[in-house]
DRENDO-689513 format. One line per field, with one value per residue (C-alpha): residue number from 1; residue in three letters; x, y, z. Coordinates in steps of 0.25 Angstrom, whole numbers, m for minus. Example, Ala and Ser with C-alpha at 12.3 -4.5 7.8 and 13.67 -1.06 7.14 Angstrom:
BEGIN
nr <- 1, 2
rest <- ALA, SER
x <- 49, 55
y <- m18, m4
z <- 31, 29
END
This chain:
BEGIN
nr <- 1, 2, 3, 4, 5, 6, 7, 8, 9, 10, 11, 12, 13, 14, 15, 16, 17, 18, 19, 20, 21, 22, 23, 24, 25, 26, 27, 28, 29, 30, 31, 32, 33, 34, 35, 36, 37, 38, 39, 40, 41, 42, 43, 44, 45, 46, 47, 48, 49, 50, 51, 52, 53, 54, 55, 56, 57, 58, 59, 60, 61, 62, 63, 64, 65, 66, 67, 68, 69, 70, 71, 72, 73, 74, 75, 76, 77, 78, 79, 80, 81, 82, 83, 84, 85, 86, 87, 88, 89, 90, 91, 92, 93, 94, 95, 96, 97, 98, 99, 100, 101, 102, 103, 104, 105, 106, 107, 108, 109, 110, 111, 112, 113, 114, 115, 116, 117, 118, 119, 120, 121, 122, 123, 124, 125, 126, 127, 128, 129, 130, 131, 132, 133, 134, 135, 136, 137, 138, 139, 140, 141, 142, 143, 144, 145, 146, 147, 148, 149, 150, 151, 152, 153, 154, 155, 156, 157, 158, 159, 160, 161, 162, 163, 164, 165, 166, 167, 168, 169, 170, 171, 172, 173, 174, 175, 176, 177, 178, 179, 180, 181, 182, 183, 184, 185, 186, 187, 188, 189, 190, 191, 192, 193, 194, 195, 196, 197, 198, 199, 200, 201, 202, 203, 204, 205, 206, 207, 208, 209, 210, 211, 212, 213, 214, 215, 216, 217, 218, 219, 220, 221, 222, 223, 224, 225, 226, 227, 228, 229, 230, 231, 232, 233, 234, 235, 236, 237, 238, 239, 240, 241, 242, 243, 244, 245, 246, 247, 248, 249, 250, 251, 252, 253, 254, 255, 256, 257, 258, 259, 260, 261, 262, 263, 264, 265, 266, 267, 268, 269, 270, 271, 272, 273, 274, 275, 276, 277, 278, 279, 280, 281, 282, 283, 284, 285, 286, 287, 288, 289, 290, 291, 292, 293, 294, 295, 296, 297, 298, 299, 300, 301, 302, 303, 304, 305, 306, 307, 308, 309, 310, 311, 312, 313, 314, 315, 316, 317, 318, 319, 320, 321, 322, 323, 324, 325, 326, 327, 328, 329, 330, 331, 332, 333, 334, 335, 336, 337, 338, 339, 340, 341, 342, 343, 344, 345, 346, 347, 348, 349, 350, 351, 352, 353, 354, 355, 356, 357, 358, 359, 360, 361, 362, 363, 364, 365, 366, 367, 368, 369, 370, 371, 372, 373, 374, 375, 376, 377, 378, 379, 380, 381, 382, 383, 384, 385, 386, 387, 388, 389, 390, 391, 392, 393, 394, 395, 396, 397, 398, 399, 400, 401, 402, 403, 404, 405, 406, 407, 408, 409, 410, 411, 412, 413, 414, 415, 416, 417, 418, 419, 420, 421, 422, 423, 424, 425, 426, 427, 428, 429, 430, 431, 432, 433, 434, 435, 436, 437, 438, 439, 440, 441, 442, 443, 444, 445, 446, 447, 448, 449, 450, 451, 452, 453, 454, 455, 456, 457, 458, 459, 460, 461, 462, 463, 464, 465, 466, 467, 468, 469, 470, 471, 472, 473, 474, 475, 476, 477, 478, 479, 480, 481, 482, 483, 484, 485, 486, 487, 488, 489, 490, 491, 492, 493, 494, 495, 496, 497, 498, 499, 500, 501, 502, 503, 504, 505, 506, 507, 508, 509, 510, 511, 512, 513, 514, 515, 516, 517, 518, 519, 520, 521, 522, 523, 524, 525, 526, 527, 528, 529, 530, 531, 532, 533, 534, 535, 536, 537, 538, 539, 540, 541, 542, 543, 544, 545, 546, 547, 548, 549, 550, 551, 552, 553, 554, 555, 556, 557, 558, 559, 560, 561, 562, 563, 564, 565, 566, 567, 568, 569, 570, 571, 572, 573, 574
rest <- UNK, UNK, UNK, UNK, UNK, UNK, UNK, UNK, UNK, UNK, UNK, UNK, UNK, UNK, UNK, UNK, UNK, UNK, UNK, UNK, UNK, UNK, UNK, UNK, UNK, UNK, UNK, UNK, UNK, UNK, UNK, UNK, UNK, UNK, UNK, UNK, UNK, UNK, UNK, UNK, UNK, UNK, UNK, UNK, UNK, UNK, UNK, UNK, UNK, UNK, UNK, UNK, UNK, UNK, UNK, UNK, UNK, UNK, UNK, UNK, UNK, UNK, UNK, UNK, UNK, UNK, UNK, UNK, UNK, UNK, UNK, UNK, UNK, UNK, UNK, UNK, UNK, UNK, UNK, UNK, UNK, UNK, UNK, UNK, UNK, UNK, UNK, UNK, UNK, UNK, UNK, UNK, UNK, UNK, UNK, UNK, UNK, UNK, UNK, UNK, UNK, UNK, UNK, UNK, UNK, UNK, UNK, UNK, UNK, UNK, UNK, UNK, UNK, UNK, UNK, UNK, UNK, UNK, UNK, UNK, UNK, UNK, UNK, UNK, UNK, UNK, UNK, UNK, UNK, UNK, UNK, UNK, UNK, UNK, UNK, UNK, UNK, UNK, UNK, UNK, UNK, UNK, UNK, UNK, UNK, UNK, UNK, UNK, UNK, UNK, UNK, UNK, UNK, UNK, UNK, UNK, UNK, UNK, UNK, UNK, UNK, UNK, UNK, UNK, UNK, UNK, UNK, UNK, UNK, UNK, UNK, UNK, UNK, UNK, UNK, UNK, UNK, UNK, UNK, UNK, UNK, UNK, UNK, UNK, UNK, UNK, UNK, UNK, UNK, UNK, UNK, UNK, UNK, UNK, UNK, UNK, UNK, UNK, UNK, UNK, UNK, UNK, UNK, UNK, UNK, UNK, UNK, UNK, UNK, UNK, UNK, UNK, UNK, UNK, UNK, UNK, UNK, UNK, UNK, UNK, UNK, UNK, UNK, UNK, UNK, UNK, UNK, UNK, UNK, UNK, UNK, UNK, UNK, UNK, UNK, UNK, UNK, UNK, UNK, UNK, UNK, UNK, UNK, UNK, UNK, UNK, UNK, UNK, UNK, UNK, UNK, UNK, UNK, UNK, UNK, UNK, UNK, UNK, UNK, UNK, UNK, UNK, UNK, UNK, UNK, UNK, UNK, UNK, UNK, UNK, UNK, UNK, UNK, UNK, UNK, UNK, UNK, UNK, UNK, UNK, UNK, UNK, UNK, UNK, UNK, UNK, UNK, UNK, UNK, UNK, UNK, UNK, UNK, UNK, UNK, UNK, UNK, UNK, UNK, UNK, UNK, UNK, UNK, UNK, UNK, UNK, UNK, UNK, UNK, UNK, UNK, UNK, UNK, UNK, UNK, UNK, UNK, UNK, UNK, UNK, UNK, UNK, UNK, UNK, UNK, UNK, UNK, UNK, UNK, UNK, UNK, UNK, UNK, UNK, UNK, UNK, UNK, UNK, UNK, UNK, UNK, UNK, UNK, UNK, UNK, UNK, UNK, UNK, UNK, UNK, UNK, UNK, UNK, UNK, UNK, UNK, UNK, UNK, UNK, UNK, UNK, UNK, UNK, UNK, UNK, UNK, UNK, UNK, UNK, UNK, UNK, UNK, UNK, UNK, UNK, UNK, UNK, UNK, UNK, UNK, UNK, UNK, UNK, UNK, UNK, UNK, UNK, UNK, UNK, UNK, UNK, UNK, UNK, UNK, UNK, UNK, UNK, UNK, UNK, UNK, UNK, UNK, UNK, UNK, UNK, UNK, UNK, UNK, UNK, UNK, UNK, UNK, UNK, UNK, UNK, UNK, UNK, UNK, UNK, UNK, UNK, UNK, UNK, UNK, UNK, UNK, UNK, UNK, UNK, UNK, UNK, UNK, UNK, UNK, UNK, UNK, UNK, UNK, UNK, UNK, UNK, UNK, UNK, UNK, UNK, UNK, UNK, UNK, UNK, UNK, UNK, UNK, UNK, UNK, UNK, UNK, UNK, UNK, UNK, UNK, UNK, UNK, UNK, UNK, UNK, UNK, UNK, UNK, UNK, UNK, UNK, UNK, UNK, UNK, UNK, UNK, UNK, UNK, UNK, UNK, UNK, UNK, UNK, UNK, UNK, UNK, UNK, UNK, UNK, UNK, UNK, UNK, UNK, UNK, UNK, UNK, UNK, UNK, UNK, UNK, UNK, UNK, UNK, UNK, UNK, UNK, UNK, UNK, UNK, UNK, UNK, UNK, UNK, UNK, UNK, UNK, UNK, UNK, UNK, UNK, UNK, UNK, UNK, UNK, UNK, UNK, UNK, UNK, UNK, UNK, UNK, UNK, UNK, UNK, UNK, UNK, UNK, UNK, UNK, UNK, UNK, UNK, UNK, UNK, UNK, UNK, UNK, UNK, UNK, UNK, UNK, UNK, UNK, UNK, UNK, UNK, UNK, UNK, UNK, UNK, UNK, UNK, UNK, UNK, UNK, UNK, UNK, UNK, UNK, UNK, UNK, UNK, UNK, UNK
x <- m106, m96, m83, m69, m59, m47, m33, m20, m31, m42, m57, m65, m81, m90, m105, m114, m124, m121, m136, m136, m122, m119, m103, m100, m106, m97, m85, m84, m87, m74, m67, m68, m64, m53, m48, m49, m55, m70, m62, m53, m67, m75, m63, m64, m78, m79, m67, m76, m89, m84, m98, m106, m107, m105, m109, m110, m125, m122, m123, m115, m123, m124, m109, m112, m108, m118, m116, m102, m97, m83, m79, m64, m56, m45, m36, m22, m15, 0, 0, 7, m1, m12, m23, m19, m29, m33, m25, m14, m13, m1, 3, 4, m10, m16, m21, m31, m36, m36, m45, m54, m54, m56, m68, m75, m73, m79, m92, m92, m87, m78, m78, m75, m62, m55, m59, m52, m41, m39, m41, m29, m20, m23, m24, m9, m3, m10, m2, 10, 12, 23, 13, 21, 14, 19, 11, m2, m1, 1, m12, m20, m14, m19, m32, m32, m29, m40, m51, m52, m50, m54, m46, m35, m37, m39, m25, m18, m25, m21, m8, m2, 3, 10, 25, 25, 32, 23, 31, 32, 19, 15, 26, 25, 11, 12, 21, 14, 1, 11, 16, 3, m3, 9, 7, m9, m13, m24, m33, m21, m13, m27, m29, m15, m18, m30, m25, m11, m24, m30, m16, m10, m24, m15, m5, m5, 3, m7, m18, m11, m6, m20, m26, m16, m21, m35, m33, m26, m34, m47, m58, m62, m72, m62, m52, m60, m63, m48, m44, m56, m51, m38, m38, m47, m37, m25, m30, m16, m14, m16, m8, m22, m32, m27, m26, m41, m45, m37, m46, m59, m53, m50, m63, m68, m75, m71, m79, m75, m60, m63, m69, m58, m47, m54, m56, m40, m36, m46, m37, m25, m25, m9, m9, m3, m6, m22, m23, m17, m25, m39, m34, m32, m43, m51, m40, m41, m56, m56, m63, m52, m60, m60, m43, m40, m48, m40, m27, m31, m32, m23, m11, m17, m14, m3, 10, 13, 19, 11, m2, 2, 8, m6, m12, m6, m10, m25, m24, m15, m26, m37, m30, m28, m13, m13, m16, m8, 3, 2, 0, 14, 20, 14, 16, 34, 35, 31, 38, 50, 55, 42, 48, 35, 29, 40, 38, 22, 28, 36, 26, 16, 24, 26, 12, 12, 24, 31, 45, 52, 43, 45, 59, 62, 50, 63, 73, 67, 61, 76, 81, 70, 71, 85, 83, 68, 72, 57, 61, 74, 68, 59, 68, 76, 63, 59, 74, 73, 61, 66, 81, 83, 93, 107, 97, 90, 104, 109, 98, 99, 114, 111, 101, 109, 120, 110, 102, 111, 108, 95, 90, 80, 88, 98, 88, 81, 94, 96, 82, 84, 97, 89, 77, 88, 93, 107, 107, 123, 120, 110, 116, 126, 119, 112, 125, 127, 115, 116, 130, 123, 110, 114, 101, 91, 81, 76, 88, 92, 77, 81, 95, 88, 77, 90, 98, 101, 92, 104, 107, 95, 96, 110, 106, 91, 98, 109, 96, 89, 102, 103, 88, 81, 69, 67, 54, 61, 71, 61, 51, 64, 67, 52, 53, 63, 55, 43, 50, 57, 43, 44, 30, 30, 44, 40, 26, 34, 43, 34, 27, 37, 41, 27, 28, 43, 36, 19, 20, 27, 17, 26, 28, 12, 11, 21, 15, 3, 7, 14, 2, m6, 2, 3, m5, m19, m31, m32, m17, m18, m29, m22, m11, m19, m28, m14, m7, m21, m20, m6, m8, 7, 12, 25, 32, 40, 27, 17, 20, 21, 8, m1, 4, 1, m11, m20, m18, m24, m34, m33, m34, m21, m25, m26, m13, m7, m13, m7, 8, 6, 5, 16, 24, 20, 24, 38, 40, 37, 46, 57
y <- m189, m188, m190, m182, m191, m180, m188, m186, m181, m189, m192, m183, m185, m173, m175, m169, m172, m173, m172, m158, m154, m144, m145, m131, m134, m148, m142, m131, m143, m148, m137, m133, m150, m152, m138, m143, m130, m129, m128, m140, m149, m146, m148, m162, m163, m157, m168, m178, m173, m168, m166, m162, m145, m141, m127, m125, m131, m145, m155, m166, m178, m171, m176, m190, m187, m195, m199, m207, m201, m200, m187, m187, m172, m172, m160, m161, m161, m159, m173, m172, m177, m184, m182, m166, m158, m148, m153, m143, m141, m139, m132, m142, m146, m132, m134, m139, m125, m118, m129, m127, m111, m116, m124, m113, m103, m110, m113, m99, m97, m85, m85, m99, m96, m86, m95, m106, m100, m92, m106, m110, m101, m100, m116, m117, m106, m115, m127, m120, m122, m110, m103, m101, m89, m92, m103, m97, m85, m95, m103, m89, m89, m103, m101, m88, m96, m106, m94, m97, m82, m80, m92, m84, m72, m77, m86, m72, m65, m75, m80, m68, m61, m75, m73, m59, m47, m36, m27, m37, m37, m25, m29, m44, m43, m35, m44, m54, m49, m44, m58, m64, m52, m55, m70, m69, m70, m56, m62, m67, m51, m46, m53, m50, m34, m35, m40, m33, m20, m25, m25, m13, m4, 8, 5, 12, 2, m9, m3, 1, m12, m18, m7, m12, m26, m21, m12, m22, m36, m31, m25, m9, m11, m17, m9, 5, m1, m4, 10, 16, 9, 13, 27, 24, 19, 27, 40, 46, 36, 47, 35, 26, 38, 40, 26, 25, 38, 33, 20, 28, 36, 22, 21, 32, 36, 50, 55, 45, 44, 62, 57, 49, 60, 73, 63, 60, 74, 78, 68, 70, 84, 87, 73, 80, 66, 67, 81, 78, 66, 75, 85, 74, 67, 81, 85, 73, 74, 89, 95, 106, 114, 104, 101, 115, 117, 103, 109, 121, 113, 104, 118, 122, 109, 102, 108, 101, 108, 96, 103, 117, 109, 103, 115, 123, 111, 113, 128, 128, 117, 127, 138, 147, 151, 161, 153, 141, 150, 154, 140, 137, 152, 148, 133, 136, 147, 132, 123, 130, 116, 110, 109, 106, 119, 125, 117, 121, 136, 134, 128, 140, 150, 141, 138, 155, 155, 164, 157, 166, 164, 149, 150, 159, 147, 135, 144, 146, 131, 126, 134, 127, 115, 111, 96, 97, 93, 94, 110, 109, 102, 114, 125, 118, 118, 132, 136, 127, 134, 149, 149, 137, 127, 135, 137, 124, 118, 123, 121, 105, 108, 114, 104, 92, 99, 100, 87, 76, 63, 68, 61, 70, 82, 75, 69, 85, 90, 81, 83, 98, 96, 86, 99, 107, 98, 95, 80, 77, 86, 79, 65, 70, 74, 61, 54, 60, 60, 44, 46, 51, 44, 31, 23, 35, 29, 42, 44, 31, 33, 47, 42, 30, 42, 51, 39, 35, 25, 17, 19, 17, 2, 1, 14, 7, m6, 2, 9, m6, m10, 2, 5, m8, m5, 10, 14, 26, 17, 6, 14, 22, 4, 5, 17, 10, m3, 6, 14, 1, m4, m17, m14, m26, m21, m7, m11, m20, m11, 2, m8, m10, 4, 7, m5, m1, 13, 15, 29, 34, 40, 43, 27, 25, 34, 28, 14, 21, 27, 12, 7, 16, 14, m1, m7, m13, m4, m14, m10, 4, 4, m5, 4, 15, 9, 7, 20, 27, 14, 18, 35, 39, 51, 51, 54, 65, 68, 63, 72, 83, 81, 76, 87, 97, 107, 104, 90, 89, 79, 72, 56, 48, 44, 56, 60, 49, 52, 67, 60, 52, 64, 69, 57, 56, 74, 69, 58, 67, 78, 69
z <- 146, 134, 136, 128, 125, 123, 117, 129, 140, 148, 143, 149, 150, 148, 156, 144, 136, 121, 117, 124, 123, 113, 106, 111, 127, 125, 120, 131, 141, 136, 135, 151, 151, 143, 138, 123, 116, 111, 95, 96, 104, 91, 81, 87, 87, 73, 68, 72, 68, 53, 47, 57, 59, 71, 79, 94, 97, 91, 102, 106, 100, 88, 85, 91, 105, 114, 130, 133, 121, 120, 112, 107, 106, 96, 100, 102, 114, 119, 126, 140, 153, 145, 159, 158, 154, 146, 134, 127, 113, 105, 93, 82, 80, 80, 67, 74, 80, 67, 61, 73, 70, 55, 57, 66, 57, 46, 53, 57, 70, 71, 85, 87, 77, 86, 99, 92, 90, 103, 110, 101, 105, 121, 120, 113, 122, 135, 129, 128, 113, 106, 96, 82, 78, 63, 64, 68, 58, 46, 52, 50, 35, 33, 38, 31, 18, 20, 24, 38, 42, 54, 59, 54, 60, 75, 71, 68, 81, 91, 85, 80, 92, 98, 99, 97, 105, 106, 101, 88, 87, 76, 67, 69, 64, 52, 47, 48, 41, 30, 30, 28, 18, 10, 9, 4, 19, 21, 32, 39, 38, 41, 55, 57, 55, 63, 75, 76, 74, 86, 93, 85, 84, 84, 73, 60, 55, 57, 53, 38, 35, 39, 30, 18, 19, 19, 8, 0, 3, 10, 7, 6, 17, 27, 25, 27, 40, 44, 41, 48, 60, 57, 57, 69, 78, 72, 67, 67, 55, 42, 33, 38, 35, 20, 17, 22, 12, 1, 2, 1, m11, m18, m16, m22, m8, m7, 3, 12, 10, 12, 25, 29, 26, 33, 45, 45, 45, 55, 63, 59, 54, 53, 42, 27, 22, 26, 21, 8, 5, 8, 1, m12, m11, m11, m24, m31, m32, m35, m23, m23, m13, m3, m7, m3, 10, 14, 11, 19, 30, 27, 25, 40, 47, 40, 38, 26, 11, 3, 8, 2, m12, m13, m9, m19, m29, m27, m29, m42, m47, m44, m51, m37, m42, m31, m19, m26, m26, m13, m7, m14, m7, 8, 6, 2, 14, 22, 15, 7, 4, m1, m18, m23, m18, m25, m37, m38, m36, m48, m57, m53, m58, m70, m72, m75, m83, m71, m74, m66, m55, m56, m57, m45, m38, m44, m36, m25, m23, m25, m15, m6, m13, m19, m21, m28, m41, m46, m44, m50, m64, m64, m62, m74, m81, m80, m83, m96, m102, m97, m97, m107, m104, m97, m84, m83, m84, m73, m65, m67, m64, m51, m48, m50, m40, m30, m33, m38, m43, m46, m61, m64, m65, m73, m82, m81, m87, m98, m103, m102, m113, m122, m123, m128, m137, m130, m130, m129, m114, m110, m114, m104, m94, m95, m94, m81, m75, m77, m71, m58, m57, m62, m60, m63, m69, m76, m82, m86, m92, m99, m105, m111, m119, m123, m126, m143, m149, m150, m135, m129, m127, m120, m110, m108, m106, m96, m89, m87, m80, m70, m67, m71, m63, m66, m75, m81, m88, m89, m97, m103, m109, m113, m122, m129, m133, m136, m147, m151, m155, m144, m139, m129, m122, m120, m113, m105, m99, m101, m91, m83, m81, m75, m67, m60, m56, m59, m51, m65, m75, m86, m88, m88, m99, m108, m105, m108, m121, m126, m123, m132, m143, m142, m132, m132, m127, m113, m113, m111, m102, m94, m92, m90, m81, m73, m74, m69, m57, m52, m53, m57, m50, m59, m70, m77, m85, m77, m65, m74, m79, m69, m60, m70, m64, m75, m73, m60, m57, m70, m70, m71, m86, m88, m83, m92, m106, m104, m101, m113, m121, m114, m118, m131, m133, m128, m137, m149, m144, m143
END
């Protein structure tokens, strides 16, 4: 006989045997008693048994417990009746639970965790206690933060959805595990993604932002698993499926990421996106073969003028000028208002010097495609080097009638009076083009170049005030300090420039090329190292180059030495 003294309810006897009795048999012998769960009996018995370590066969006497023992639980109650029984538990003292899930999750016992807490919950709701959810989702961070993690995962699971309308749910949720990624909290945003999955298994949504987290603070192991399921339970998902190949390419496992795509567009064959990723990934590691039977299929199953433009690529690449020609003629009877056809149109026939061809290609394409200004420059251009300057200033005439506000035709014009020496013109067209794009970074950047040595400081001082944040003007400032010998300034805001924007190649190489004449070796490679990191697509020059045909494939470093040789021609023309 052992008898449990329980404070504000009776002493109740138990008929066993302690010498016999194990702690698991007693505390479910109590339980059907007294209703005080098995996790809050061994918190007590563990309280007053600190040293000793406990596991499911230790017997009664093993803690001292012998026959007419009196064995005292400390759990807290709500007060009330004191005879009424089985004792309710309010919300103050939970603490108590979560140390109970704490210590069974340090000797090992997952199963034991979630019991814990799923006892918690049904015992607080019995009681009639208000749940604050906030409460319970900042317990999960704390045990988060003291590496209790599964404890924090059942916390979220059972206290994440109290107090929320259904409807609430999915965006109640994300916000939450937003909340708690942002604060340094991953386990606790993780247990959040995978429950609202288990609630939300069709939602590509869910499955995305889980797939961010993981990509940016799991491992590459766990997140192939979460997008395999992913595209699993939302096939339809194609955003899922290329974030799942683009991880296989960053980690230079081709065939696999190959793998990935043929099996998304064999889903979801009417995806541009899918097809265009297959057909890079075959591009970019020069099995052209393979490109252009994917682009066949692609051109028969999507409707879509980016497959014929990079159809067209591969063939100019191979040197087939006539099925590249006629990609371009079949791909503008589809898609008459596609300007980057035209565009190719017109660089073919200027590729073989057939101006007149090219020019008819310019007339044409603007009738299409009036607000390409891309086509418009080149018209100017091929004017310019036919019909010198009359014919190329009408053309930027009419093209800032049909496109105004446009910088870059401004900025085109000017440039095309200082070739032919007309500086006073192109100081007034300059004048304005500031006049109508007031806060055109390119501008304000181009005025600065043509400005006096005397006037730079006032109009580059003038430009920082209107377009303080712009890398045109910021690495237009830089120029300055770098030919007025204050090394330390221009590398500052050469810096900058690449900073505000790092999608502009032009700026890496000038950094570059400062670097190279006053920087350190670790200096260089630094900003190289960068540059190659970041894989600019912009640029004046650095589209014009990496673009060009015999450019194709080459590396990123590459691509920057030939714009520094560019950049050093134009600074001893001028």
């Amino acid at each position: 006989m052992v008898f449990i003294s329980i404070p504000n309810a009776t002493t109740l006897s138990i008929d066993v045997n302690p010498n016999t009795t194990t702690i698991s048999a007693f505390e479910q012998i109590v339980y059907q008693r007294t209703n005080v769960p098995q996790p809050l009996l061994r918190y007590s018995l563990r309280a007053q048994n600190p040293s000793r370590v406990f596991h499911d066969s230790l017997l009664l006497s093993d803690l001292g417990v012998c026959r007419f023992s009196t064995v005292i639980i400390h759990v807290p109650l709500l007060g009330g009746d004191e005879e009424a029984l089985p004792p309710r538990f309010p919300e103050e003292p939970v603490n108590i639970w979560i140390t109970v899930a704490r210590l069974e999750e340090a000797d090992g016992h997952t199963a034991m965790v979630w019991n814990t807490i799923e006892m918690c919950v049904e015992t607080l709701q019995r009681g009639g206690v208000v749940i604050d959810r906030e409460y319970w989702i900042n317990a999960a961070r704390a045990c988060e933060r003291g590496r209790y993690v599964v404890t924090c995962k059942a916390i979220i699971k059972n206290f994440i959805g109290i107090g929320v309308d259904g409807e609430d749910r999915k965006r109640t949720w994300l916000a939450d595990a937003e909340m708690s990624k942002n604060r340094g909290f991953i386990e606790t945003a993780r247990a959040i993604y995978e429950h609202s999955l288990t609630v939300f298994l069709y939602k590509k949504s869910v499955w995305l932002k889980a797939a961010l987290l993981e990509k940016s603070h799991g491992s590459k192991e766990f997140l192939d698993a979460l997008l395999r399921k992913a595209v699993t339970n939302v096939p339809q998902a194609e955003i899922i499926w290329l974030m799942s190949a683009k991880e296989k390419l960053l980690a230079e496992e081709v065939t696999d990421a190959r793998a990935i795509l043929q099996e998304a567009y064999g889903v979801i064959p009417s995806s541009e996106e899918i097809w265009l990723a297959a057909f890079k990934l075959e591009y970019e590691n020069k099995e052209m073969e393979r490109a252009r039977m994917l682009l066949a299929k692609a051109r028969e199953r999507v409707e879509s003028e980016r497959v014929w433009m990079k159809s067209a690529i591969v063939e100019r690449e191979l040197g087939n000028v006539e099925e590249e020609r006629r990609l371009i003629d079949e791909g503008l009877k589809q898609f008459p208002t596609f300007s980057k056809l035209w565009l190719m149109l017109v660089q073919l026939e200027e590729r073989f010097n057939n101006l007149e061809h090219a020019r008819k290609a310019c007339e044409s394409g603007l009738k299409h495609c009036p607000n390409c200004i891309p086509m418009w420059l080149s018209y100017a251009n091929l004017e310019e080097r036919v019909n010198e300057l009359n014919k190329a200033r009408e053309i930027l005439i009419t093209a800032r009638k049909k496109n105004p506000y446009v910088a870059e035709l401004w900025l085109a014009a000017a440039r095309v009076e200082l070739r032919h020496d007309n500086r006073g013109e192109a100081e007034k067209l300059m004048s304005k083009a500031l006049q109508e794009c007031p806060k055109s970074g390119i501008l304000l950047a181009a005025d600065i170049e043509m400005a006096t040595r005397s006037q730079r400081k006032t109009k580059s001082m003038d430009a920082m005030k209107k377009c303080f944040r712009d890398p045109h003007v910021t690495a237009a400032v830089a120029k300055l300090f770098w030919q007025d010998k204050k090394v330390e300034k221009a590398r500052a805001w050469l810096k900058r420039a690449v900073t505000l924007n790092q999608d502009i190649g032009d700026h890496w190489a000038l950094y570059y090329k400062f670097e190279l004449q006053h920087g350190t070796e670790v200096r260089q490679n630094a900003i190289l190292a960068k540059c190659v990191a970041r894989e600019p697509k912009r640029g004046e020059k650095w589209q014009a180059i990496s673009k060009a045909v015999e450019n194709a494939h080459q590396p990123i470093e590459a691509i920057l030495n030939k714009v520094l040789i560019a950049l050093s021609k134009e600074e001893k023309a001028t």
